[in-house]
Structure formats: C-alpha cells, structure tokens
C-alpha positions in Angstrom: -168.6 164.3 73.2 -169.9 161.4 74.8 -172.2 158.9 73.7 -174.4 156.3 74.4 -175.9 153.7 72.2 -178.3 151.8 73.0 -178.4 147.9 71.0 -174.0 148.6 70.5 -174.0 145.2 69.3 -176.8 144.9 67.3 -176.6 145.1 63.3 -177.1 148.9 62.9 -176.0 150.0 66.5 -172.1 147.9 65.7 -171.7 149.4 62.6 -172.7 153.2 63.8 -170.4 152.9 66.8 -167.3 151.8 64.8 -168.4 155.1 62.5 -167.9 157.4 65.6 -165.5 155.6 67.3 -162.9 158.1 65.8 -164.7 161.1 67.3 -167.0 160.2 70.4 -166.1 158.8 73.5 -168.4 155.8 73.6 -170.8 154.1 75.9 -172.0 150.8 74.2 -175.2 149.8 76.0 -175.7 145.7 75.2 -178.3 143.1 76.5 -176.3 140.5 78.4 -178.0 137.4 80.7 -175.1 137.0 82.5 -171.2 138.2 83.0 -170.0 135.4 80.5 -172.6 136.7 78.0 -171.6 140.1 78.9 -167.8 139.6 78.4 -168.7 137.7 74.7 -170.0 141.2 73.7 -167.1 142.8 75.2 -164.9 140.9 73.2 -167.3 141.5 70.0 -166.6 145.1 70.4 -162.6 145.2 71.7 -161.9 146.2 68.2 -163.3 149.9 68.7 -160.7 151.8 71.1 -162.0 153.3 74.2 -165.2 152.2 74.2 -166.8 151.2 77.7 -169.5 148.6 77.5 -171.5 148.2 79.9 -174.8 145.7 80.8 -178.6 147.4 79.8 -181.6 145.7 79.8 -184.7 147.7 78.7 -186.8 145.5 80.3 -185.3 146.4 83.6 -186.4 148.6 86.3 -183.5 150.8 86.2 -181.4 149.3 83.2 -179.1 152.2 83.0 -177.6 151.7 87.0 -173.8 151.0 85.2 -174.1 154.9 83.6 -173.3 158.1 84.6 -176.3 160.4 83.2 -173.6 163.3 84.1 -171.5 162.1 81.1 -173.8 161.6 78.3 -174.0 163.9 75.7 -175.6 162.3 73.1 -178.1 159.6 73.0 -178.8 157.4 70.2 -180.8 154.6 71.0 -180.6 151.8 68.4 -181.9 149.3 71.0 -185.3 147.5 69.6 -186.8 143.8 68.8 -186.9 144.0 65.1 -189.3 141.4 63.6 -192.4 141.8 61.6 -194.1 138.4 63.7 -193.4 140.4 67.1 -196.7 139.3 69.6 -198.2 142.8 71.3 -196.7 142.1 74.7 -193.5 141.4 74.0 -193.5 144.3 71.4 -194.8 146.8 74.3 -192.2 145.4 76.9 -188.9 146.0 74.9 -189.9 148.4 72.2 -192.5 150.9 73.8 -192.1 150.4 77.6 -187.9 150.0 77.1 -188.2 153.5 74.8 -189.6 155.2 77.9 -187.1 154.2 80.2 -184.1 155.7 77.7 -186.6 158.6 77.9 -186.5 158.6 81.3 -183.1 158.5 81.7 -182.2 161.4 79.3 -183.7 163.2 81.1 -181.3 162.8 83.9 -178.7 163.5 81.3 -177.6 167.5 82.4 -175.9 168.1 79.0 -177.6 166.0 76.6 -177.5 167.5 73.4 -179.2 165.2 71.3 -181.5 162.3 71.7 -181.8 160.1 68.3 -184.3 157.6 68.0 -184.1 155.0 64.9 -187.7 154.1 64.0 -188.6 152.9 60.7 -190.7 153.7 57.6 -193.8 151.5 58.7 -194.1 153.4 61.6 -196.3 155.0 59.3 -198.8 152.1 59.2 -201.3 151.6 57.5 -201.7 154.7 55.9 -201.7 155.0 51.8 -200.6 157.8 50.1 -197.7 160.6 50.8 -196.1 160.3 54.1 -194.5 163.6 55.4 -191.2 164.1 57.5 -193.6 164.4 60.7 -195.7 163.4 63.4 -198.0 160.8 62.3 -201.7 159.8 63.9 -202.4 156.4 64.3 -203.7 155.0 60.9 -204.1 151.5 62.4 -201.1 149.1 61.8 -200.2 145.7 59.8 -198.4 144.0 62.5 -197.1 144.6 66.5 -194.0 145.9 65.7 -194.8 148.7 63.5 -197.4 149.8 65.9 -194.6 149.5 68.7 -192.4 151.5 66.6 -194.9 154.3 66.0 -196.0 154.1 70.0 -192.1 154.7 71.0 -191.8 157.9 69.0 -195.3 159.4 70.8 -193.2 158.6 73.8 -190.5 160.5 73.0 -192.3 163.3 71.0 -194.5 164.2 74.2 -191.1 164.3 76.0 -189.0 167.9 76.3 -186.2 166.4 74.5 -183.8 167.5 71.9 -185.1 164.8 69.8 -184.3 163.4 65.9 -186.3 160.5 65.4 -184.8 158.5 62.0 -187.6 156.9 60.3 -185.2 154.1 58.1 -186.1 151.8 55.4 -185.1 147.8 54.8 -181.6 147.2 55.1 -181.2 144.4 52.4 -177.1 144.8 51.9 -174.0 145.7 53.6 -173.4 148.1 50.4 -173.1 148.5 46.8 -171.3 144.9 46.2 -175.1 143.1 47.1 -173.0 141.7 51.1 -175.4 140.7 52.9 -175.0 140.9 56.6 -178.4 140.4 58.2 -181.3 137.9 56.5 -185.1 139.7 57.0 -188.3 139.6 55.3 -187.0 140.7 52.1 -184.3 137.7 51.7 -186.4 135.2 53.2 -189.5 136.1 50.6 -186.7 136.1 47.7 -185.7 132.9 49.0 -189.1 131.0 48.6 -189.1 132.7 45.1 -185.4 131.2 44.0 -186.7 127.3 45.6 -190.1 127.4 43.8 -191.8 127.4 47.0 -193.7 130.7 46.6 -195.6 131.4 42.9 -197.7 134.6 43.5 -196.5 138.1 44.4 -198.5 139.5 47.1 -199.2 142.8 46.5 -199.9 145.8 43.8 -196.7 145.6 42.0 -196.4 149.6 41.9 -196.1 150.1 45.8 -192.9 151.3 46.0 -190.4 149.9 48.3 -187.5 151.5 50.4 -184.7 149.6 49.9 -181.1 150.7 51.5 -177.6 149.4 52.1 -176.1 149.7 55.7 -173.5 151.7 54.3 -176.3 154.4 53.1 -178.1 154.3 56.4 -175.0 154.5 58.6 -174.0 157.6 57.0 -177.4 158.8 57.0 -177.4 158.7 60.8 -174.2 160.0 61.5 -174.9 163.5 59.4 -177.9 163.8 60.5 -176.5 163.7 64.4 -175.6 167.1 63.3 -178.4 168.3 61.9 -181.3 170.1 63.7 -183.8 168.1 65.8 -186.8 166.4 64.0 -188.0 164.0 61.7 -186.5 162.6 58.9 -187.1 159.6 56.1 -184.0 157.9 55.6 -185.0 157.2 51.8 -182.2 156.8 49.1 -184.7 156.3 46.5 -187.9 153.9 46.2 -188.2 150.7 43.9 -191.4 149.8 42.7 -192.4 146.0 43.7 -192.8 144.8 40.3 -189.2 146.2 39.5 -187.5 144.2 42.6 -189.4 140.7 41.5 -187.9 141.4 37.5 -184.7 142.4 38.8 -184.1 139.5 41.1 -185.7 137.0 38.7 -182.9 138.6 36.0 -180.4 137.0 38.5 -181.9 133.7 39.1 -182.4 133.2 35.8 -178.7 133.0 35.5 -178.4 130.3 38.3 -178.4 127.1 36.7 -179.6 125.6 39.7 -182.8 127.8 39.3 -182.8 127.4 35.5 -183.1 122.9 36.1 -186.2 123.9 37.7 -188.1 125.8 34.9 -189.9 128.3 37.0 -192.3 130.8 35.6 -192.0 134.5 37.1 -194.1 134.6 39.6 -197.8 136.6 39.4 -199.1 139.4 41.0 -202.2 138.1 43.5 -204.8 140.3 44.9 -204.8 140.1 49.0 -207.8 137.2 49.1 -205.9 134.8 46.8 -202.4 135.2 48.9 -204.1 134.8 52.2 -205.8 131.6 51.2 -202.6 130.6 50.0 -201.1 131.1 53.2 -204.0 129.5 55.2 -203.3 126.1 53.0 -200.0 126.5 53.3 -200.3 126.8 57.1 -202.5 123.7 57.4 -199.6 121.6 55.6 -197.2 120.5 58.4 -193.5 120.7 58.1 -192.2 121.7 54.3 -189.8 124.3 53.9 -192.4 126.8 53.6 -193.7 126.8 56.6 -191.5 128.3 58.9 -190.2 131.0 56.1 -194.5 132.6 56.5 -194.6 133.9 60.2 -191.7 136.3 59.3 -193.2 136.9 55.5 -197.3 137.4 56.8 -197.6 139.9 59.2 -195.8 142.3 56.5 -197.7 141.0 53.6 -200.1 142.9 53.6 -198.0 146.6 53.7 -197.3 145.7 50.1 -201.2 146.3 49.1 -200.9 149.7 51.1 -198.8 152.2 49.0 -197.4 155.1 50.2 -194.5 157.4 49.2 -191.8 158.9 51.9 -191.4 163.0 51.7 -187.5 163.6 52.5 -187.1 167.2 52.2 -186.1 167.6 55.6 -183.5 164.7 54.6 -182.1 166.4 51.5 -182.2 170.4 53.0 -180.1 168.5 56.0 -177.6 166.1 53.7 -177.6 167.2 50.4 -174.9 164.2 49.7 -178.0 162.1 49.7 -179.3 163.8 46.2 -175.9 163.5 45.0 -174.5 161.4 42.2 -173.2 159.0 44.9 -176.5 158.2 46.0 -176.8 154.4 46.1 -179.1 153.1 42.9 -181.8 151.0 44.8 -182.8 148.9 41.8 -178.0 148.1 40.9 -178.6 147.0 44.6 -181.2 144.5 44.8 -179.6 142.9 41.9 -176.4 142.8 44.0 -178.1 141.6 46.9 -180.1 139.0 44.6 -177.0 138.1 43.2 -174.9 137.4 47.1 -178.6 135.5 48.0 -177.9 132.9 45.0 -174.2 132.8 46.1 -175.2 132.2 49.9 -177.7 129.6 48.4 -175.0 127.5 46.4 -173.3 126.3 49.6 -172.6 122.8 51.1 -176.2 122.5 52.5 -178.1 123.8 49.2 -176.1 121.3 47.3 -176.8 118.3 49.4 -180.1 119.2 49.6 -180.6 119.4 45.5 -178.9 115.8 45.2 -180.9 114.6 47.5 -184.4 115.7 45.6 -182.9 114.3 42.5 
C-alpha cells in the first residue's frame, strides 16, 4: 500500500502520516519555495521511516512531476488554505483549482484504490437545519473558504473516482488533556473573551458547535480509509454555543489574572448589534482587537445559522465513535480553555499586565 498525502506537513496531514507510517509506504506531498525550504520539511518529517517527500505545489501546472501515478494506491489529499478571511481568488487557486489537479492526477493513478478528500462541516454553508452524510446544493456561503471547500468536493464528486470525502469539524486540542497545537477562530475569539476585549456573544446560543480533538479526528480518518466510499461527518458530539461560553468562563474565572479584571459573562447579541460592533471596532486603529476580527468575522455569522450533522454513515462505518471512549466535547473545551489561560500566563502576558497597571 502506497500513499500519498497531500499538505504531509500541515497540522492534520503530519499527524495522519505518522499514524500510517507503520503500515503504508508513504509519499509526503509538501509546498516548498525552494530546495532549502524543501530540505526544512524533509528534516520536519525524518522522524517517520521510509517516507519519500517530495516538492507539490497545487498552484502549479503539473505539481505532481516528482510522482509516480504507477505507485499510488491511496490518495488522501489533506492539502488546503484553511482560514475563515480567505479572499475568492486565492480560495479558487489553491483550494478549488489545486483539488482538480489531485483529481486529475488520480486519475492517472492505475491502482488507486481510494481517493480521500478532507473537507469540513461548513462546507454545508449557509444552510439551517439537519445536514445529511451527502451531496449538498449550494445554499449560499458565509465566507470564501467554505464556498471553496464545498466547490472542491463537486469537483471530485463529478469525477469517476473511488471517493470518501471527510466532512471534519474544529480542531480546538491535540486531545483530551485541552494541548493545543494549532490557534484558529475558536482560540482567538476565546482569547478576546479572557482580555475583556470582546463583551457580546455573537450568535443564538443553541447553535450547536462541532468541537473535536486531533486525536479524535486522526483516528476518524484512518478507519474510515477502510470503509466504503462516500460521505461522512466527522462529529464526536455537538456543544451547544451557550454551553462552550459557560464552560470556558468556569475556567477563567479561576485565573486570577481574569478575576483582577471583574468581567461580567459576556451577552448573547442578535447579528445587527455584533456587526455594528465590529464596524466601530474596525474604524478604531491599532488596539488589540483589531487584528484578532478578520479571522473572527467572516465566520460570525455561521453561529446565527444552526444546523445539526447526521453521522449514520460515520457510526454504521466506526462504531468506536459511539463508544464509551468517545471524546466528551463539553470535558474538552474546558481542557482546551484551561491550556489557553496557561498559554496566556507566559513572559509576554505578564509584561504586558504590569505594564497596564
């Protein structure tokens, strides 16, 4: 079995190859400017054995000239520009126009056995409601990247592939101990809650969130490799919005860097109020604010939008994710709110504290 992952040295892909490195013969696909860049990754990934790395560059003509199509059997392309804020071109180059090329070259791939594609939740847009383990229409989207997202899948879904596209939620920890390994949306917004910068809640605070560790998510892929073709939500269980804002507050409220300030909980807002918050906000220049919105607004406004993830086609294909080691989404946002606070006491957060007082 040979593989190929696409993005080997991004936060998912690294952490999926060093889960089949025991069993697959691996091709790590990375980005890389230039051979110094190149042999940085190289280095990065000298700790899984075997493994050939090799340049790719979606953006590229042919970006897959350093692989053999002859060897792949397996496909899983990780590769993708992951930010809420993406701007439509860029999102179409990499995401959209970068999917088609894997497309194209899987299907030079004589005995590929499996492409996997690793979308996300909000590939499902703006729809409300129940979202089912299947192809969706285009219900208009909140921001570039989701539509890019959804866009890649038609690619591959009009393809004659043997295709799994992964729809995965927010990774907010490396796993049950609250780790954090990558900052997004969801630290930065709990972030501007834990400095006082942010006192409204945008959003209904029923919409339920999906909230996972790498660890769930890595596993999730890797059984579901085995699995027949098809869609699948990667949900471990959601958290309603209201119930992540208590549960994080529970932790800062035990901070006593957060308790000298003598913050109220924040409110819930309807979507008017928060977006003329964000206009004033935006009109202020510099402030610590500031650059935490362009990563926090163009998602805002999915929180207003609720919608629920079927995952029958998940459980029927890994029943361990029903199981009584199923990660509990609301023990790990308090871990994760608890590692935030940690991250938050450093050298920089103290100076920073003295220097305001």
């Amino acid at each position: 079995m040979t593989t190929l992952i696409t993005g080997a040295d991004g936060y998912l892909g690294s952490r999926l190859a060093a889960a089949l490195a025991a069993t697959d013969d691996l091709v790590l696909a990375v980005r890389a400017a230039d051979n110094a860049e190149l042999n940085r990754k190289r280095a990065k990934l000298a700790h899984l054995p075997g493994a050939e790395v090799v340049p790719v560059d979606l953006r590229d003509d042919d970006p897959f000239a350093y692989v053999d199509p002859r060897r792949i059997t397996r496909i899983v392309h990780a590769a993708a520009l992951i930010r809420f804020d993406l701007d439509q071109p860029t999102a179409e180059q990499v995401n959209v126009a970068g999917t088609a090329r894997v497309r194209d070259f899987a299907r030079r791939c004589g005995r590929l056995d499996r492409l996997v594609f690793l979308s996300t939740l909000y590939a499902a847009g703006r729809r409300r409601g129940e979202v089912r383990e299947e192809r969706l229409a285009d219900a208009g989207f909140v921001n570039h990247y989701e539509w890019s997202k959804w866009a890649a899948e038609e690619i591959l879904l009009d393809a004659d592939l043997p295709l799994t596209v992964l729809r995965l939620p927010t990774v907010i920890a490396e796993d049950g101990s609250g780790e954090i390994g990558q900052f997004n949306v969801f630290h930065h917004t709990l972030r501007l809650f834990h400095r006082g910068l942010l006192t409204l809640v945008p959003g209904d605070p029923a919409t339920p969130l999906s909230l996972a560790t790498a660890e769930f998510t890595v596993d999730a892929v890797g059984a579901l490799l085995a699995a027949d073709p098809g869609i699948y939500h990667v949900c471990g269980g959601a958290v309603p919005l209201g119930t992540v804002i208590d549960a994080a507050f529970t932790v800062f409220e035990q901070d006593p860097v957060f308790q000298r300030r003598m913050l109220p909980r924040p409110v819930p807002c309807d979507r008017a109020a928060f977006l003329d918050l964000a206009d004033a906000a935006q009109r202020l220049r510099g402030g610590a604010l500031q650059p935490a919105l362009p990563s926090m607004l163009p998602f805002a406004e999915q929180l207003y939008l609720p919608k629920t993830f079927r995952t029958d086609r998940l459980r029927a294909a890994w029943p361990a994710q029903a199981g009584p080691d199923r990660p509990d989404p609301v023990a790990v946002v308090t871990a994760a709110s608890r590692a935030l606070v940690a991250g938050l006491a450093g050298p920089m957060e103290r100076k920073s504290h003295a220097a305001a007082r």
